[in-house]
VODREN-864161 format. One record per residue: x, y, z of N, C-alpha, C in turn; residue in three letters. Coordinates in steps of 0.05 Angstrom, whole numbers, padded with zeros to 5 digits, always signed. Example, Ala and Ser with C-alpha at 12.3 -4.5 7.8 and 13.67 -1.06 7.14 Angstrom:
<atoms>
+00264-00114+00156+00246-00090+00156+00264-00066+00156ala/+00257-00045+00142+00273-00021+00143+00258+00001+00157ser/
</atoms>
This chain:
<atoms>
+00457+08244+01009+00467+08252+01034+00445+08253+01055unk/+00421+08259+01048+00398+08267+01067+00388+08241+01073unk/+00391+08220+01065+00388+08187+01063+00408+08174+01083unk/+00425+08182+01085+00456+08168+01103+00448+08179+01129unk/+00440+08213+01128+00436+08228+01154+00411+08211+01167unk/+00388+08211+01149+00364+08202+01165+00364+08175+01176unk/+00384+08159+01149+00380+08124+01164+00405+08122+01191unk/+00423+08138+01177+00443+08150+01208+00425+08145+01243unk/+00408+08175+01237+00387+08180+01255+00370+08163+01265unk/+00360+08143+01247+00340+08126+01256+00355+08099+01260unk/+00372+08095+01256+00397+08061+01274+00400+08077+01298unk/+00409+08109+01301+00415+08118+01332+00386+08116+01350unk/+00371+08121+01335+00336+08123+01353+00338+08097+01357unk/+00333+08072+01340+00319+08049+01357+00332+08039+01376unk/+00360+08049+01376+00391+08038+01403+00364+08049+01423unk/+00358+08067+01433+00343+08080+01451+00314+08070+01459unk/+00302+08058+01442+00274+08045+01438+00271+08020+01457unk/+00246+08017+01471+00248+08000+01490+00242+07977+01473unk/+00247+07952+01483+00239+07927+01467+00200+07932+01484unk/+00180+07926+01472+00158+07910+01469+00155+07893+01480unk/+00142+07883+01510+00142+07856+01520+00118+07841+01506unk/+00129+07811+01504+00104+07798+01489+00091+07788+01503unk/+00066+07782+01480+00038+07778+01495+00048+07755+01517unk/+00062+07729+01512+00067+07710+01523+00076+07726+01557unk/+00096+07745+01558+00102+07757+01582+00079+07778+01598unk/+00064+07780+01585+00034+07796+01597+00018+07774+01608unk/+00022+07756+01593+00001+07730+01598+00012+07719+01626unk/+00032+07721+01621+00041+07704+01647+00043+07726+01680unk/+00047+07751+01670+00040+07772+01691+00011+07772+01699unk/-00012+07769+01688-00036+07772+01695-00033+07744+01697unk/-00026+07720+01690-00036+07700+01707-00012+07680+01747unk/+00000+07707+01746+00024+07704+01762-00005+07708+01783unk/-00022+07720+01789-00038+07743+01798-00058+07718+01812unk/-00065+07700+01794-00077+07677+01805-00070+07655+01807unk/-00055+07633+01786-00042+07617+01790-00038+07598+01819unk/-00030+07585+01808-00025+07569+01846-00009+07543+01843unk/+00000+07537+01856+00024+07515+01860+00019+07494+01852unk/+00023+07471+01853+00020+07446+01851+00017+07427+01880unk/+00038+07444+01899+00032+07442+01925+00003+07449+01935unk/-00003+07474+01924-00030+07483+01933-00051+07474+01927unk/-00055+07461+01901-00074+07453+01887-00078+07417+01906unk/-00062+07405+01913-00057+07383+01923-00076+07388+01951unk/-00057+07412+01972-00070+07410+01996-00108+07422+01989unk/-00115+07442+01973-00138+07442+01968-00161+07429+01955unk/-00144+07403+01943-00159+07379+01939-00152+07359+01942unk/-00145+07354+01973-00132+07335+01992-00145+07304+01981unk/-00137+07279+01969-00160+07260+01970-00153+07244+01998unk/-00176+07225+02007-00177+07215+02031-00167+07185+02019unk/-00162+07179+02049-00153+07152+02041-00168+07128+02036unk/-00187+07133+02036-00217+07126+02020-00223+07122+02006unk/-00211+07132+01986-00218+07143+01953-00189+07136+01944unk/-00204+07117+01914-00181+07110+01905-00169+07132+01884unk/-00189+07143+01873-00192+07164+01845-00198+07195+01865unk/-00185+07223+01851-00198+07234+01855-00191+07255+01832unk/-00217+07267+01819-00217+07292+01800-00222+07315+01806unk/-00216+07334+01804-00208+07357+01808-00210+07379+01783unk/-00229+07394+01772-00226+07416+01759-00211+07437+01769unk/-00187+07449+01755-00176+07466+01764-00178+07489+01745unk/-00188+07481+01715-00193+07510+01706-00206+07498+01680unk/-00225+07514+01672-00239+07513+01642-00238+07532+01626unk/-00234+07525+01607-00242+07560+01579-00258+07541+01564unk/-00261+07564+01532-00277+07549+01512-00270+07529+01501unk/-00237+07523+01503-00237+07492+01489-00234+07478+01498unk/-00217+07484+01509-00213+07454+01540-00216+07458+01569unk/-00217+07429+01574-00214+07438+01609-00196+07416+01619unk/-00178+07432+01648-00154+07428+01662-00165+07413+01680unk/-00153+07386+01690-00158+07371+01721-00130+07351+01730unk/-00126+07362+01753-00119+07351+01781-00121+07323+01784unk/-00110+07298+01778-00121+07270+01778-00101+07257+01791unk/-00113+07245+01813-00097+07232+01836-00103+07203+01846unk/-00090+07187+01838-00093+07157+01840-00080+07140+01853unk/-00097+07131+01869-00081+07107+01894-00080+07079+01874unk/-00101+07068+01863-00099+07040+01849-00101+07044+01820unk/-00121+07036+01816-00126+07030+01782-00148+07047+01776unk/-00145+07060+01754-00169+07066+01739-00178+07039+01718unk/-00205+07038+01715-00225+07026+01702-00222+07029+01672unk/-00213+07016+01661-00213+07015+01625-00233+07040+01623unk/-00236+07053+01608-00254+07063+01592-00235+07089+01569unk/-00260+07097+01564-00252+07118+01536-00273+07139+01535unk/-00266+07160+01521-00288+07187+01516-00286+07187+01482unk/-00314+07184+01483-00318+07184+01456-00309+07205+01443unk/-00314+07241+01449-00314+07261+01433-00291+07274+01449unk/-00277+07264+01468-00255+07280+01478-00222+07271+01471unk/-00207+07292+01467-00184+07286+01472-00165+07286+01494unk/-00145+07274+01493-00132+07282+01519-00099+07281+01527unk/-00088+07299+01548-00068+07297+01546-00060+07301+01577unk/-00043+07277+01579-00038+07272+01613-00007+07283+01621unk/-00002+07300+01644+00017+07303+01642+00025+07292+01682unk/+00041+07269+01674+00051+07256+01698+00056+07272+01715unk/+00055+07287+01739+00075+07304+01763+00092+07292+01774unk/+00075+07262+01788+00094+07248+01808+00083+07221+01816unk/+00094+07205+01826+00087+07167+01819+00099+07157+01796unk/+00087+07134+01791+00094+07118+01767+00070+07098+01768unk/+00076+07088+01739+00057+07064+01738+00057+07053+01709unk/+00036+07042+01706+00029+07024+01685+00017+07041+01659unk/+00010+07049+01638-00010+07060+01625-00013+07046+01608unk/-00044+07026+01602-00056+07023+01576-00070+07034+01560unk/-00061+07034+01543-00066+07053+01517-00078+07038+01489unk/-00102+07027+01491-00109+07012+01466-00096+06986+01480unk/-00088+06969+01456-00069+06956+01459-00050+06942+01467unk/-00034+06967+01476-00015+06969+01486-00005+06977+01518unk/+00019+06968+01528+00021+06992+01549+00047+06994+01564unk/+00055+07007+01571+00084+07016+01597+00083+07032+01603unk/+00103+07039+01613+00115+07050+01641+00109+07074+01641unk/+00097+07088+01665+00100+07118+01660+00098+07133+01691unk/+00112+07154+01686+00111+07163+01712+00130+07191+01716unk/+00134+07209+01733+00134+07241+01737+00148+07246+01715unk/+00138+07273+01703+00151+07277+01672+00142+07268+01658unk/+00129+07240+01647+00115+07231+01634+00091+07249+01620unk/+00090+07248+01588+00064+07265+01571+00053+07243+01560unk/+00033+07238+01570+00014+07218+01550-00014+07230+01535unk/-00014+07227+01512-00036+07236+01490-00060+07208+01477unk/-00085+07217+01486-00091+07200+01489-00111+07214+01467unk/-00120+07201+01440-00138+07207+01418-00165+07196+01428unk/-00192+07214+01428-00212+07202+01428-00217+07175+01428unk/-00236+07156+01432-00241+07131+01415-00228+07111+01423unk/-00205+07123+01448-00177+07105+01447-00188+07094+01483unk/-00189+07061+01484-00194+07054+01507-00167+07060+01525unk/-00170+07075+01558-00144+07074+01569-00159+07068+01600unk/-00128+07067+01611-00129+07059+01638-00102+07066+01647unk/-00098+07080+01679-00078+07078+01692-00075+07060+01719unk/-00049+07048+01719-00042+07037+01750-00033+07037+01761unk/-00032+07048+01782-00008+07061+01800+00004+07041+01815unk/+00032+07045+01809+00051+07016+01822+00061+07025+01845unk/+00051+07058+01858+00076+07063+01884+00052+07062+01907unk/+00061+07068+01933+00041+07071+01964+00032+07096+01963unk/+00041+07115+01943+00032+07142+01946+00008+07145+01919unk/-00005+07152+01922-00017+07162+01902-00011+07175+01871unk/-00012+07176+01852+00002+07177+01829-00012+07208+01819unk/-00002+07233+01812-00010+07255+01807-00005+07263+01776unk/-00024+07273+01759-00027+07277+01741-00047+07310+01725unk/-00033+07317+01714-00057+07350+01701-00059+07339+01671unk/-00082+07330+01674-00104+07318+01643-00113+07345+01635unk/-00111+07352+01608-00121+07369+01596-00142+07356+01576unk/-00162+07362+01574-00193+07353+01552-00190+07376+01530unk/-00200+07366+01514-00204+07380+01489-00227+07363+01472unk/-00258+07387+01466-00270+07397+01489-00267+07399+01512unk/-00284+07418+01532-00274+07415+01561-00295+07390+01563unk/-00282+07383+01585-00300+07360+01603-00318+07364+01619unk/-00340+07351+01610-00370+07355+01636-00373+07333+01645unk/-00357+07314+01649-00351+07293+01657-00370+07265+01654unk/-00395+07278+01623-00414+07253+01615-00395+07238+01596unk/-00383+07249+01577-00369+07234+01560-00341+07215+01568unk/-00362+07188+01578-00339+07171+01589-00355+07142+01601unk/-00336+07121+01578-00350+07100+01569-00331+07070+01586unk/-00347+07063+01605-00329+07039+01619-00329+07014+01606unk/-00310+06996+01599-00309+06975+01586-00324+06950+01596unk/-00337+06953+01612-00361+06928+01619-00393+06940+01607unk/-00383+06971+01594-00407+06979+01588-00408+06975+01558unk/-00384+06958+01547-00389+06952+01518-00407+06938+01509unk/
</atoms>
């Protein structure tokens, strides 16, 4: 009987018990705090019409680092020897070679690109093609090998 009362007692206590926000919802409160748009990040690293390429660090920790990559024409074949990478299209379209291979890619688009692996983008629109590359290591921007430098 003292078993029915107490587990009684304790199904009525946790009805009352607040849920625990997770770490994921803390994380995103302390980074609500700095964060910044995609709009924002754009007008604060305006590229000129000058420049065909432009890179942009927008954030580093210990394993990787985040960049802003904005392309009027073509990037140049090359590859990073000790980096990995992962492109995530915003807006444009274009070409992507990848090794080998290559198509279509453009806003929405995730491309993963393994160390070792020769690539290139080409932007097929009048606007500039926008992209957030993530490195793994971060990037200090030596590790990066152009294909006339083979």
């Amino acid at each position: 009987m003292k078993t029915l009362i107490f587990g009684t007692l304790c199904l009525a206590l946790t009805g009352c018990v607040t849920v625990t926000r997770t770490v994921f919802y803390q994380m995103n409160e302390v980074d609500r705090v700095s964060s910044k748009s995609l709009k924002r990040m754009l007008w604060e690293n305006e590229i000129s019409r000058e420049e065909s390429i432009l890179t942009s660090q927008i954030l580093r920790g210990d394993l990787a680092s985040y960049h802003l990559i904005q392309l009027r024409g073509a990037e140049k074949n090359h590859m990073h020897e000790f980096h990995d990478l992962a492109v995530f299209v915003q807006s444009g379209s274009g070409t992507m070679f990848l090794g080998n291979e290559s198509f279509k890619a453009g806003s929405g688009s995730v491309i993963f690109i393994p160390h070792g692996t020769w690539h290139a983008f080409v932007n097929s629109g009048p606007e500039p093609a926008v992209a957030i590359a993530v490195y793994s290591p971060g990037f200090d921007g030596k590790d990066i090998r152009y294909e006339e430098e083979r």
